[in-house]
C-alpha positions in Angstrom: -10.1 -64.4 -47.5 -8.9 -65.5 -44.3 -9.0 -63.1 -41.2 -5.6 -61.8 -40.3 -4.4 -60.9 -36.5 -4.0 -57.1 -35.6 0.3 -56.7 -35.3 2.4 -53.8 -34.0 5.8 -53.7 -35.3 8.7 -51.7 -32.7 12.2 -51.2 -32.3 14.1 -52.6 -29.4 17.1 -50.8 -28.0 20.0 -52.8 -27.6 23.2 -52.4 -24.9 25.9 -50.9 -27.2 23.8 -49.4 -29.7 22.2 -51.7 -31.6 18.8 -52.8 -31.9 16.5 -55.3 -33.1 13.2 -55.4 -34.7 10.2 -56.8 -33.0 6.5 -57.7 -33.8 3.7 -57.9 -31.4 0.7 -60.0 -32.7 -2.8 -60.8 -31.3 -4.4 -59.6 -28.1 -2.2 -57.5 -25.8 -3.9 -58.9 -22.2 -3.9 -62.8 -23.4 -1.4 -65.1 -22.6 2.3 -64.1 -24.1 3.9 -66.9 -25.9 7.3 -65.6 -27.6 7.2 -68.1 -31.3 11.1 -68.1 -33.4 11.5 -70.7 -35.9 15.1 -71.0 -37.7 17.9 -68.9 -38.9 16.0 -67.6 -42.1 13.0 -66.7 -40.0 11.8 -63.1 -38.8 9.7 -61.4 -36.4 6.2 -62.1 -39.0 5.5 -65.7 -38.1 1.5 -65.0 -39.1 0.5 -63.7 -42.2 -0.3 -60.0 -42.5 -1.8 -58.1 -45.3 1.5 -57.3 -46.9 2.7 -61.2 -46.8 2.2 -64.8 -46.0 4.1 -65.8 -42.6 6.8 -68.1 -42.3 4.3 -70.6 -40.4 1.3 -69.2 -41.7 -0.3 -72.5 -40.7 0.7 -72.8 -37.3 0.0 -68.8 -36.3 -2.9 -67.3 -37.0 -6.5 -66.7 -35.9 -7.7 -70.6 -35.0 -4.2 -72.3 -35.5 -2.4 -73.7 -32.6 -0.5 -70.8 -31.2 -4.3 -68.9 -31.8 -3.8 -64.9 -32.1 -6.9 -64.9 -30.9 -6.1 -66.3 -27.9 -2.4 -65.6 -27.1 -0.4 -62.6 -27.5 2.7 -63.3 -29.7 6.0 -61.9 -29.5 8.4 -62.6 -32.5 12.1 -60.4 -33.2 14.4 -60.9 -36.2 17.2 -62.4 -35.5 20.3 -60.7 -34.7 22.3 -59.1 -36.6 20.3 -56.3 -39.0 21.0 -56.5 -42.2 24.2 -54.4 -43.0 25.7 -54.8 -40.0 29.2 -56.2 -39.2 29.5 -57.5 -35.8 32.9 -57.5 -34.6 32.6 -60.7 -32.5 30.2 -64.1 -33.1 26.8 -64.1 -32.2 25.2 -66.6 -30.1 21.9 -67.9 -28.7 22.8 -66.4 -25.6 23.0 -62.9 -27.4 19.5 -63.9 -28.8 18.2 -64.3 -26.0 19.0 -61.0 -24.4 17.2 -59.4 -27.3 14.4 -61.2 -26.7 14.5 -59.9 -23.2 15.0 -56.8 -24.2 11.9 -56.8 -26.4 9.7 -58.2 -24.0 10.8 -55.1 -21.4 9.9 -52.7 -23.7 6.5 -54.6 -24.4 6.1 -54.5 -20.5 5.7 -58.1 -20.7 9.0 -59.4 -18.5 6.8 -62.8 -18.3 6.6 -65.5 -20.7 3.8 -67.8 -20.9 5.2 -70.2 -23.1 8.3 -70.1 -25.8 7.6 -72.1 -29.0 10.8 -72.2 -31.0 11.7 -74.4 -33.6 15.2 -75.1 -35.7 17.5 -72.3 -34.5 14.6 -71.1 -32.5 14.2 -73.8 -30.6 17.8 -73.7 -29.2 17.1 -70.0 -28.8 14.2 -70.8 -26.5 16.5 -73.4 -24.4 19.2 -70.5 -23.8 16.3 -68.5 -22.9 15.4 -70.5 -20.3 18.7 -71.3 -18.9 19.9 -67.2 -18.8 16.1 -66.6 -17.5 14.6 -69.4 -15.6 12.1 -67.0 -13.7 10.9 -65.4 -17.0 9.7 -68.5 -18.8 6.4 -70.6 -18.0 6.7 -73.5 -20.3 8.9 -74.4 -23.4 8.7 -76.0 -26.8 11.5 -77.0 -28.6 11.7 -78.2 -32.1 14.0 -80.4 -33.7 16.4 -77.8 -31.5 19.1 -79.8 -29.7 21.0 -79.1 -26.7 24.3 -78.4 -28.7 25.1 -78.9 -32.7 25.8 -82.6 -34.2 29.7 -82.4 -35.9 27.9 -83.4 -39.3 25.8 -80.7 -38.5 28.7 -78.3 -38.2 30.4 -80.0 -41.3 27.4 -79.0 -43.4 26.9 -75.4 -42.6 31.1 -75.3 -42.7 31.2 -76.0 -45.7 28.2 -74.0 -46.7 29.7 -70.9 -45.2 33.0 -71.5 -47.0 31.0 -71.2 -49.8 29.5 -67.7 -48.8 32.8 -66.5 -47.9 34.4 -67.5 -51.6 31.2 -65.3 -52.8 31.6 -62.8 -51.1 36.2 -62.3 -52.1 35.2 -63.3 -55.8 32.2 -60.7 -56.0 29.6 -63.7 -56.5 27.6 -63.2 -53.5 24.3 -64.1 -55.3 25.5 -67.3 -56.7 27.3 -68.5 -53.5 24.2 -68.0 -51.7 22.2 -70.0 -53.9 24.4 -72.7 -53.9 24.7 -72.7 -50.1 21.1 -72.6 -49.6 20.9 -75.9 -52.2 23.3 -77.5 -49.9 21.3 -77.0 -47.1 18.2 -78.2 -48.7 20.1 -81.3 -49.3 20.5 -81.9 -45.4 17.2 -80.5 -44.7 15.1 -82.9 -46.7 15.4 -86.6 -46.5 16.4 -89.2 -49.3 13.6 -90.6 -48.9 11.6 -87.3 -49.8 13.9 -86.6 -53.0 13.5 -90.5 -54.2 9.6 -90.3 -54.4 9.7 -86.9 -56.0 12.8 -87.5 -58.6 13.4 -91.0 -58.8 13.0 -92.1 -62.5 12.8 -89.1 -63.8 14.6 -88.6 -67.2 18.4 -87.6 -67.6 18.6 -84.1 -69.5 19.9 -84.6 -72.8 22.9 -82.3 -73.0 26.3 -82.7 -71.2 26.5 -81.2 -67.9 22.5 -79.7 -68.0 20.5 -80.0 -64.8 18.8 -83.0 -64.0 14.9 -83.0 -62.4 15.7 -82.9 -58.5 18.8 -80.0 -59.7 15.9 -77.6 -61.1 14.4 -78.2 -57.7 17.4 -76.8 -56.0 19.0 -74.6 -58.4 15.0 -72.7 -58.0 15.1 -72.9 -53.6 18.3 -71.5 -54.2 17.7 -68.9 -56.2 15.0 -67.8 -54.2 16.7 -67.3 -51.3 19.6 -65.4 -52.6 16.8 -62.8 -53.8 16.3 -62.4 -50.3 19.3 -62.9 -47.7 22.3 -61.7 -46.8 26.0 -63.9 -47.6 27.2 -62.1 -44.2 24.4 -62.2 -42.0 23.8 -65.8 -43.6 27.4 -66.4 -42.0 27.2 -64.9 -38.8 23.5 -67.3 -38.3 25.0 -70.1 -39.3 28.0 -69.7 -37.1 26.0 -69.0 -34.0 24.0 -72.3 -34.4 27.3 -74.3 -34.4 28.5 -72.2 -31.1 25.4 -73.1 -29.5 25.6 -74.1 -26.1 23.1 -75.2 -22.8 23.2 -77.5 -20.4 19.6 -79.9 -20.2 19.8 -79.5 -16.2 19.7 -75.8 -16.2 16.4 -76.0 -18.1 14.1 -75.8 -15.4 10.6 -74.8 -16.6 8.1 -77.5 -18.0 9.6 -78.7 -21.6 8.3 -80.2 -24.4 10.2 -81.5 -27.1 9.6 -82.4 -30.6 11.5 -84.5 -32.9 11.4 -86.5 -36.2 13.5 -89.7 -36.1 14.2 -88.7 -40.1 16.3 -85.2 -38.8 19.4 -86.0 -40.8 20.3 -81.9 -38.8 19.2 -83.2 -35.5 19.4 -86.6 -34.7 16.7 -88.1 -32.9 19.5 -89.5 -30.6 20.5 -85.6 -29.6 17.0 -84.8 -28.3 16.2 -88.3 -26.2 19.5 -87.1 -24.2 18.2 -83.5 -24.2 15.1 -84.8 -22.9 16.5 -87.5 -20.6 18.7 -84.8 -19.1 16.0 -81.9 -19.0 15.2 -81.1 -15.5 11.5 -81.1 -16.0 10.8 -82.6 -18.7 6.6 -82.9 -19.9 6.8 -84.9 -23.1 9.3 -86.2 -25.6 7.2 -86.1 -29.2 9.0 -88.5 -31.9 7.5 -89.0 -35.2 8.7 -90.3 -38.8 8.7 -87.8 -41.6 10.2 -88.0 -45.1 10.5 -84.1 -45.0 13.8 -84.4 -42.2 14.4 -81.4 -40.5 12.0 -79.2 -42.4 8.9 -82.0 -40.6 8.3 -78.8 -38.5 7.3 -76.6 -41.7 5.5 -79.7 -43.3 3.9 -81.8 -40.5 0.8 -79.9 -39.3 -1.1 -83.0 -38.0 1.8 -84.0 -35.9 3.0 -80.5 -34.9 -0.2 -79.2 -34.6 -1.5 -81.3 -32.0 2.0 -81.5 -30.1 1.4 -77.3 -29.7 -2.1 -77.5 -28.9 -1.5 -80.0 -25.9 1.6 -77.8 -24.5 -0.7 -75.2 -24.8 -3.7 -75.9 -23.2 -2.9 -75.4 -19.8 -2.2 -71.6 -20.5 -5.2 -69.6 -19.0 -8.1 -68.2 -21.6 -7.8 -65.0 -22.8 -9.6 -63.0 -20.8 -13.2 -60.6 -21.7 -12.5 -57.0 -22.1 -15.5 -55.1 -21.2 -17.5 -52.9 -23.6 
């Protein structure tokens, strides 16, 4: 069995009276690097004894962002489940919760952000609301602001939510949102070689192959989430906001020239415009805007190099 990283889970206080879940993972005295990943993500990143991370591969003893090397800082995303904010949430509000979490660590420095998706654009209002709090960020397929077909997606997916929730169908309306969205997460290309040729069902109206697929993702997910938190997410991604100049700590950014989500386009101006920019990463990838679940090689070695100039962790004596 592989080794799993020590965590300490903690609530974080919030200005109104909310608060937010945190998890601290790895060495407390190494290098902090803060790690968010998109709107369905949480503070367990790393698997734990209880259950496998959301980027199991890429946090972890040994794995690019190394818990035994780095202390890691992850929150679930605002709002709690059950909650019913009055007003929208944004990246900004995110942001200010991760602050907030890394006070009450008594960490107010971060090494390096590595966000990706939603957490990427997370990271990038981080660093424009904090510029003296950051060391270094790494944004994936995370673009400055939204794409319109972007927003016309998760519009439509969050009409969908909303009929679910009026008609008392909240578990069917978010599976078939979340199929949507795996239909702009994943790449024709991707669906062709898995589907293509397979056999039509023989009854009227019955799924076909790459439906089973979906109808399964989406089902899954509805076991899990939340129609209105779903909403309020998916709202604050297409409210997101930051200007590239105001970005002023080393950046690194990661993109696949596939990203149906993110066009490739919508980082190279991110980039062109960041005011320090280290490295623009492009790579193909039949898997779209999911390549930063699925491409370890690539990713992988993109997080290692932004990472190596942090300092080692440092030898606690006996």
């Amino acid at each position: 069995m592989a080794r799993l990283p020590d965590f300490r889970d903690f609530d974080v206080a919030l200005p109104g009276g909310a608060s937010v879940r945190a998890r601290a993972t790895g060495p407390t005295h190494g290098p902090l690097v803060v790690v968010a990943g998109g709107i369905s993500a949480d503070r367990a990143p790393a698997t734990d004894a209880r259950r496998r991370g959301w980027w199991d591969w890429a946090v972890g003893p040994g794995a690019p962002v190394d818990t035994d090397r780095f202390a890691v800082l992850a929150i679930d995303w605002l709002p709690v489940v059950g909650a019913a904010p009055e007003r929208p949430t944004t990246t900004q509000d995110q942001a200010r919760a991760l602050a907030a979490a890394l006070d009450a660590l008594g960490r107010p420095l971060v090494d390096a952000f590595v966000g990706a998706s939603y957490g990427g654009c997370v990271g990038l209002a981080f660093a424009e609301l904090f510029p003296d709090r950051v060391g270094r960020l790494v944004a994936i397929s995370a673009p400055h602001r939204p794409h319109p077909a972007a927003t016309a997606w998760r519009g439509v997916q969050r009409r969908i939510l909303e009929l679910g929730l009026e008609t008392g169908r909240e578990v069917e309306a978010l599976s078939l949102a979340r199929q949507l969205a795996m239909t702009t997460y994943r790449t024709t290309e991707e669906l062709g070689l898995r589907f293509g040729g397979a056999p039509s069902p023989a009854a009227l109206a019955a799924p076909h192959p790459v439906c089973d697929w979906l109808i399964a993702r989406g089902e899954a997910h509805a076991a899990i989430a939340d129609a209105r938190r779903q909403i309020v997410l998916s709202d604050s991604l297409d409210r997101h906001a930051v200007e590239p100049e105001r970005v002023t700590c080393p950046l690194t950014v990661i993109g696949f020239t596939d990203d149906r989500l993110v066009p490739i386009e919508d980082l190279r101006e991110l980039a062109d415009r960041a005011a320090n920019l280290c490295r623009l990463v492009e790579a193909p990838s039949v898997f779209g805007h999911d390549a930063f679940l699925k491409e370890r090689e690539v990713v992988g070695r993109a997080l290692r190099t932004a990472l190596l100039p942090l300092p080692a962790c440092p030898e606690i004596a006996a």
